[in-house]
Backbone bond lengths (Angstrom), bond angles and torsions (degrees), N, CA, C in turn:
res aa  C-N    CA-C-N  psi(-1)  N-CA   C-N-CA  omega(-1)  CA-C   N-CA-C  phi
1 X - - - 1.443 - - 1.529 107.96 -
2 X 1.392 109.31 133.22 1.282 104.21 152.32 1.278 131.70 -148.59
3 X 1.690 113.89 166.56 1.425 131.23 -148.18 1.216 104.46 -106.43
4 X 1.201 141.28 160.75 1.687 146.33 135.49 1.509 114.76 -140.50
5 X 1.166 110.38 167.99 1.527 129.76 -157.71 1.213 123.79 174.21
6 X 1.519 120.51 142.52 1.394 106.39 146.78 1.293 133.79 -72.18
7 X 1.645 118.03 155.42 1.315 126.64 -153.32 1.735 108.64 -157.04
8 X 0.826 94.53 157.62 1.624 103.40 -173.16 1.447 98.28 -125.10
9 X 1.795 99.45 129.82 1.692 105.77 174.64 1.110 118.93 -120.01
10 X 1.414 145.84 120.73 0.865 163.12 -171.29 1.902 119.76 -107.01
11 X 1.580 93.31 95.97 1.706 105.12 157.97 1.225 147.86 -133.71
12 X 1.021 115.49 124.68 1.425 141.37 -174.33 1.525 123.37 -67.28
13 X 0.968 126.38 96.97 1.812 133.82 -176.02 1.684 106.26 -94.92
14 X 1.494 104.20 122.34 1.229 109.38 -172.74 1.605 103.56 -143.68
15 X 1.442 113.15 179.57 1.366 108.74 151.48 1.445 129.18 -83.36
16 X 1.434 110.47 -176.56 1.514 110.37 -170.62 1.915 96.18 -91.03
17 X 1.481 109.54 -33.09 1.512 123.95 -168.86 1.553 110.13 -80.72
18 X 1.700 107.63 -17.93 1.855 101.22 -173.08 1.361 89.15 -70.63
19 X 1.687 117.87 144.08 1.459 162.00 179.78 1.762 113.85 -111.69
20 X 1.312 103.17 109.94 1.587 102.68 155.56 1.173 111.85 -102.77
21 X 1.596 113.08 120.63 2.108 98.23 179.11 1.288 104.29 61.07
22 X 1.446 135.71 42.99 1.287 108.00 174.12 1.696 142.02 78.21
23 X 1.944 82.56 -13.00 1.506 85.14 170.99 1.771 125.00 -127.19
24 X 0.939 132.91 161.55 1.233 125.69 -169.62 1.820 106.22 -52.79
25 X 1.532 116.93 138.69 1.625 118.10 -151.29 1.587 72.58 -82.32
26 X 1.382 139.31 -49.22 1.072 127.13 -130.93 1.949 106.93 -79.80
27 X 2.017 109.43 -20.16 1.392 96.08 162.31 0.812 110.31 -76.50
28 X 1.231 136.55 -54.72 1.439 124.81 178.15 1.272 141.40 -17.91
29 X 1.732 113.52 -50.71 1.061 111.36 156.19 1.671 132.72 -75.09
30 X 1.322 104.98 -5.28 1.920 120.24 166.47 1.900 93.19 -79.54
31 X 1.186 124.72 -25.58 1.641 130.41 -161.13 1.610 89.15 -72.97
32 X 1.382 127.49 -65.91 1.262 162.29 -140.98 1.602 93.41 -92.95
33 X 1.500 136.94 -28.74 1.440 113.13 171.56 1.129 97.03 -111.75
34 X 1.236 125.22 -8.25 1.963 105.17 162.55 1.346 106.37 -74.91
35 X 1.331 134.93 -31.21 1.184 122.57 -172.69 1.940 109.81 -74.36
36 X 1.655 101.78 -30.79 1.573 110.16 171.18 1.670 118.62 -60.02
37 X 1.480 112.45 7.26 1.489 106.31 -158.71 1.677 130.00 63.81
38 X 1.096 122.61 10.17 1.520 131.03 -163.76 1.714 93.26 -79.15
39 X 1.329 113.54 146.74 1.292 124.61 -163.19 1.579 117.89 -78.51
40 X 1.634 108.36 -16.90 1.187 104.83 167.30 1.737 112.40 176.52
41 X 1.493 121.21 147.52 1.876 97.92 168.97 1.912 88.69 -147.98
42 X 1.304 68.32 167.60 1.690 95.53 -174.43 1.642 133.28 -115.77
43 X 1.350 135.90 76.57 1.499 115.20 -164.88 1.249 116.29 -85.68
44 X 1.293 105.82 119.79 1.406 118.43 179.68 2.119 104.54 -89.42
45 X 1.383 99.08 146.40 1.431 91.76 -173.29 1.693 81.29 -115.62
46 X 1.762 99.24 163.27 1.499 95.67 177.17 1.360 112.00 -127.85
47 X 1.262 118.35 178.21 1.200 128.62 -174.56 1.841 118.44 -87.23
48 X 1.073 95.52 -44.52 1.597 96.32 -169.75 1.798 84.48 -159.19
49 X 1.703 106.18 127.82 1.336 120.95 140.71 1.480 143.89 -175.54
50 X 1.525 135.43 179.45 1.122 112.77 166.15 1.338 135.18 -152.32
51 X 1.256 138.64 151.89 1.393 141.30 -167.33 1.179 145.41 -89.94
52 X 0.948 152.35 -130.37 1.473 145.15 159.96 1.013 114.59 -47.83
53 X 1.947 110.02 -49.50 1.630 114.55 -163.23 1.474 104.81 -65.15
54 X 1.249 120.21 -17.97 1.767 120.86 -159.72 1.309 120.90 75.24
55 X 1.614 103.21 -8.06 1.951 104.50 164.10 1.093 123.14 -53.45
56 X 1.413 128.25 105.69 1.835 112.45 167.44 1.486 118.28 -57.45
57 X 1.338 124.57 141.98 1.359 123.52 -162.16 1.696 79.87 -121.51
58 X 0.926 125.41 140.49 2.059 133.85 159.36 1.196 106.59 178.30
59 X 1.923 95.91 156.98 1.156 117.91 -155.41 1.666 112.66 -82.06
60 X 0.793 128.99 176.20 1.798 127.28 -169.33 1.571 96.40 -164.34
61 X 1.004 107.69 129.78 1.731 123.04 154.99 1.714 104.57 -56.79
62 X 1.264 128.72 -57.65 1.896 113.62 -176.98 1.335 96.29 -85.54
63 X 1.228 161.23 60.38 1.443 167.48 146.54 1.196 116.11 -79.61
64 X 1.011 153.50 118.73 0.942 147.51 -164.78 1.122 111.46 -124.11
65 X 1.636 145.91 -2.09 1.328 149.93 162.35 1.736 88.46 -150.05
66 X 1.383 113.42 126.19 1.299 136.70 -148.30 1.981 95.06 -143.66
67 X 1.694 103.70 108.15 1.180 100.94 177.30 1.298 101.07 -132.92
68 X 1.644 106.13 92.96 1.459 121.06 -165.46 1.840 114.36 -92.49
69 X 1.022 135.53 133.89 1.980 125.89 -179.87 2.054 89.32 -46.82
70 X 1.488 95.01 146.55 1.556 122.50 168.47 1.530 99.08 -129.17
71 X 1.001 115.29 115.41 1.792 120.79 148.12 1.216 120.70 -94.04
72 X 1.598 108.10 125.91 1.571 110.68 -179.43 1.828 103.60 -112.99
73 X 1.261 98.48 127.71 2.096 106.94 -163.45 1.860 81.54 -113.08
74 X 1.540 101.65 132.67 1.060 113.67 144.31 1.560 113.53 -138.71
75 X 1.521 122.54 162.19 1.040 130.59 -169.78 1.484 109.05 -133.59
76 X 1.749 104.22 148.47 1.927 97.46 -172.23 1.213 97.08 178.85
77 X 0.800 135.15 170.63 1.129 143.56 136.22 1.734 135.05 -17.36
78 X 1.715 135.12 124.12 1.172 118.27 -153.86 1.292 111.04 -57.14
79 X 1.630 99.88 -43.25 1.599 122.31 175.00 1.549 113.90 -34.00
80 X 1.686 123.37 -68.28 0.818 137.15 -151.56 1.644 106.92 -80.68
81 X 1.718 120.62 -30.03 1.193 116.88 166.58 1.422 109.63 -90.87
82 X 0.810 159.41 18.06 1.367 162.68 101.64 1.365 131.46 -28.47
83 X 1.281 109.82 -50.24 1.773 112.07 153.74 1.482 117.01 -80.05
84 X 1.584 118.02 10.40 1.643 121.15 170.83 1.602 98.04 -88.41
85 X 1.744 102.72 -45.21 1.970 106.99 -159.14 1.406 93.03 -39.26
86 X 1.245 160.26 -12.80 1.818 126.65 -154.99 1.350 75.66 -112.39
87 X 1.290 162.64 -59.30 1.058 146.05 -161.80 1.492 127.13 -39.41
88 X 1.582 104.28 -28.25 1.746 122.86 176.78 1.353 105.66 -88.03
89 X 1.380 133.16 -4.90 1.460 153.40 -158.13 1.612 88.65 -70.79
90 X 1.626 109.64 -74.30 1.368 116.96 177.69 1.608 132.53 -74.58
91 X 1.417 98.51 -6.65 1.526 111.85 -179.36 1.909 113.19 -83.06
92 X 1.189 104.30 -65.82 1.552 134.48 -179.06 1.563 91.36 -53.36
93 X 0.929 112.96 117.22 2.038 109.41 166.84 1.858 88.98 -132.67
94 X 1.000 118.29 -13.86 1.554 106.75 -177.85 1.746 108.49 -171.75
95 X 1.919 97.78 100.91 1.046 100.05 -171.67 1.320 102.90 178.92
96 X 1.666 122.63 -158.62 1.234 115.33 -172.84 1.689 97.80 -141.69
97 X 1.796 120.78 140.66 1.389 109.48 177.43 1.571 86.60 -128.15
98 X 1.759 98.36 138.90 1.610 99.59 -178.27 1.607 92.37 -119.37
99 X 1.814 108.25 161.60 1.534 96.83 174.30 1.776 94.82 -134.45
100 X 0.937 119.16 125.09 1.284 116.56 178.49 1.813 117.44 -113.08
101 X 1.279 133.22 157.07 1.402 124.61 -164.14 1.680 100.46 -115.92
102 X 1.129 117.93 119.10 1.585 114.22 -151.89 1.675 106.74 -135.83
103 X 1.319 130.89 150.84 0.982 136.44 179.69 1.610 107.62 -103.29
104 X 1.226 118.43 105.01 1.540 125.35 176.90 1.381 109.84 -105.95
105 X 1.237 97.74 134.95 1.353 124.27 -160.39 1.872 99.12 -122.30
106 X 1.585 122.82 108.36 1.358 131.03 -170.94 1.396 111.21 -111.85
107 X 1.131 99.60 134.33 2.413 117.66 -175.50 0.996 78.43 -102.40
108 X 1.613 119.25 126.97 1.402 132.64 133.85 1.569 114.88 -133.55
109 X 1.721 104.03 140.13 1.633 95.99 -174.44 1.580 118.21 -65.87
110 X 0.873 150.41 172.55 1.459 170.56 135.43 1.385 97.13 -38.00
111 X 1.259 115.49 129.90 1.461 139.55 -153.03 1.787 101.04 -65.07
112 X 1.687 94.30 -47.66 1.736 116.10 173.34 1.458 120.28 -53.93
113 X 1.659 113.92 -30.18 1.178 114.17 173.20 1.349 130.36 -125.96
114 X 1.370 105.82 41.23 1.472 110.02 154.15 1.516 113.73 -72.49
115 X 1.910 99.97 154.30 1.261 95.38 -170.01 1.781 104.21 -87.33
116 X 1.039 142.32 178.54 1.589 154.15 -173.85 1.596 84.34 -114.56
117 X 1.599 91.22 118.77 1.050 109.01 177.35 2.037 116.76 -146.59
């Protein structure tokens, strides 16, 4: 079966090293939209990049503290990521939130042909 719609995407550019409490910001904010009900997010880690400061941030095999860009993508509804944005209010202290208006398009099998598993 499949779905389409409009959809609202929501991503977040951070480092790999920013810490909330000690823990990586970027589960946190995957912690914080599963707990919001949001339908799904994704952290992508990156290879090489940079931000406002103009520092290149990339990864290296002899590195030994590695503070590489993380993008965290979630997708939902405009509504539904819109009543998420204040939650990143206190999280995000240095970073970038983009919102883009997107047509998502969803694969799901037919109820009859899932496999038994």
């Amino acid at each position: 079966m499949k779905r389409s719609g409009r959809a609202m995407r929501l991503s977040v550019f951070v480092g790999e090293a920013d810490l909330w409490h000690h823990r990586p910001l970027y589960g946190e904010i995957v912690h914080r939209a599963h707990k919001a009900g949001l339908a799904g997010a994704t952290v992508l880690r990156g290879v090489e990049g940079y931000g406002a400061t103009s520092h290149i941030h990339t990864s290296h095999p002899f590195r030994l503290s590695q503070d590489v860009p993380v993008l965290v993508m979630i997708v939902d509804t405009e509504q539904r990521i819109r009543d998420f944005l204040p939650q990143l209010d206190g999280l995000v202290t240095g970073g970038l939130v983009v919102l883009d208006e997107v047509e998502a398009i969803r694969y799901a099998a037919e109820p009859s042909h899932r496999r038994a598993g």
